[in-house]
C-alpha positions as CSV (number, residue, x, y, z in Angstrom):
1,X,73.4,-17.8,9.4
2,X,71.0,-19.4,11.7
3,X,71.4,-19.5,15.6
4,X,69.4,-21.2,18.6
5,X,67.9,-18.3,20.5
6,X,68.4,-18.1,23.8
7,X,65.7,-19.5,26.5
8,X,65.8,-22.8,24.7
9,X,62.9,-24.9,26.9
10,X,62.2,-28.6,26.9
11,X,60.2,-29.5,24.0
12,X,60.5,-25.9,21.9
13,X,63.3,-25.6,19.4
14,X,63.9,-21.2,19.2
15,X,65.7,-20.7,15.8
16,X,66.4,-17.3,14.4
17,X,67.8,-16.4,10.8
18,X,70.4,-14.0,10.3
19,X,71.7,-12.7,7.0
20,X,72.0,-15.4,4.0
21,X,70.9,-18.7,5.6
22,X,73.3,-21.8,4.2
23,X,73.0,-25.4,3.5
24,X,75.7,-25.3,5.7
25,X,74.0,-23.6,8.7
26,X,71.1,-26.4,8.4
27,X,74.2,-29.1,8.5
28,X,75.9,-27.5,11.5
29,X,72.8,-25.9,13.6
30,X,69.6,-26.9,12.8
31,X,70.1,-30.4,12.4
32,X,71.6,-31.3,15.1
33,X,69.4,-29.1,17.6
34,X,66.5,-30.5,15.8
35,X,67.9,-34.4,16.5
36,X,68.9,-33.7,20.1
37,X,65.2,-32.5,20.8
38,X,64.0,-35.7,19.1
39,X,66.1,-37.9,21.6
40,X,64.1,-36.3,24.2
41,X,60.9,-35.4,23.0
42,X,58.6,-37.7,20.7
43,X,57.6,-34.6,19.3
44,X,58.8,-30.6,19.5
45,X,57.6,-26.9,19.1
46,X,59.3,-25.2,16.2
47,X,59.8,-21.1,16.4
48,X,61.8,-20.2,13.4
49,X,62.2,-16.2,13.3
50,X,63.2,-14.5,9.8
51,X,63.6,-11.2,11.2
52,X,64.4,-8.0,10.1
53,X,68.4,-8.9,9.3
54,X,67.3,-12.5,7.3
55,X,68.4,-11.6,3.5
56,X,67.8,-15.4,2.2
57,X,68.5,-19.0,1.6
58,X,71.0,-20.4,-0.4
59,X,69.3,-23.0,-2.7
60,X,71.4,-25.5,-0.7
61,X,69.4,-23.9,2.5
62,X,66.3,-24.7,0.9
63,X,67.2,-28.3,0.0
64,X,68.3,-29.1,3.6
65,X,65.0,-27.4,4.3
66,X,63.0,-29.3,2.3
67,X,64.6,-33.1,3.3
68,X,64.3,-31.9,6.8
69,X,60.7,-31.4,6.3
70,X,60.2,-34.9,4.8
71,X,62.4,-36.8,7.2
72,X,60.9,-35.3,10.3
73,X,57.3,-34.9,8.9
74,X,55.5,-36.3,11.9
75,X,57.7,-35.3,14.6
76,X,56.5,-31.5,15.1
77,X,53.6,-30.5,17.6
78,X,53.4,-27.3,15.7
79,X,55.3,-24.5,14.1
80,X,55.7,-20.5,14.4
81,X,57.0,-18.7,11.5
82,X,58.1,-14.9,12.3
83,X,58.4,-13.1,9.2
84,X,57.8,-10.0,7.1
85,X,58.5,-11.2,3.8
86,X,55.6,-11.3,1.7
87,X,56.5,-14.4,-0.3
88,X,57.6,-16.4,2.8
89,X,54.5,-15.8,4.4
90,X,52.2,-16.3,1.6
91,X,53.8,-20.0,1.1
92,X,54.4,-21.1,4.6
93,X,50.3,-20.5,4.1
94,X,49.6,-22.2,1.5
95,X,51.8,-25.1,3.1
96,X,50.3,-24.8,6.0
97,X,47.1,-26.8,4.8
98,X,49.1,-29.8,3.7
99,X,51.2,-30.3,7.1
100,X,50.3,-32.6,9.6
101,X,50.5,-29.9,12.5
102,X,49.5,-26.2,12.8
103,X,52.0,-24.0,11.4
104,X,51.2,-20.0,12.0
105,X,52.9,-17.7,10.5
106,X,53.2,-14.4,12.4
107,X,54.7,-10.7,11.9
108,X,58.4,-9.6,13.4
109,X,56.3,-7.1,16.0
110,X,54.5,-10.3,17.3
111,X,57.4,-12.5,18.3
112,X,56.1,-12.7,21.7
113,X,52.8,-13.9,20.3
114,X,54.5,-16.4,18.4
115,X,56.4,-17.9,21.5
116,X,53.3,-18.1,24.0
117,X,51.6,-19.7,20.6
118,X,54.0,-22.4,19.9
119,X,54.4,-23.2,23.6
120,X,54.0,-27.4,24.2
């Protein structure tokens, strides 16, 4: 499941990942949080936080993810990743170099970091 965080500000979409993250969850939350910010904003801050209860994507999850990424490829200013998981750190990296913004990935004890980082 994926929820907005709380403390949502103007230009900075706060997501944070919960237990097996679904197609669905990109349908119903992320989407649409991402598209309202887009009316607003010509660009946004992304925080996504795969914390210490994330267990995974469904492949749908990752194919949301993925068409999300191409349809809104120039509309992020930049993009925190929180996260502990080894593989999802090593390939936001490797990502990282082929994206059009900064994305930094960060560990669960430096969420804090991560939000003053990705501040607009």
């Amino acid at each position: 499941m994926i929820k907005l965080l709380k403390g949502q500000r103007d230009s900075i979409l706060l997501l944070e990942a919960e237990g097996k993250v679904t197609g669905d969850d990109y349908q119903s939350v992320v989407i649409p949080a991402l598209e309202n910010k887009l009316k607003q904003h010509q660009k946004i801050c992304l925080l996504y936080e795969l914390g210490n209860h994330f267990s995974g994507f469904d492949f749908l999850a990752i194919w949301e993810d993925f068409k999300l990424g191409l349809t809104h490829w120039s509309d992020f200013e930049k993009i925190a990743l929180v996260s502990d998981i080894q593989w999802i750190r090593i390939v936001s990296k490797v990502l990282g170099f082929i994206l059009p913004y900064p994305l930094k990935v960060f560990h669960n004890n430096q969420l804090s970091q991560a939000e003053e980082w990705v501040s607009c």
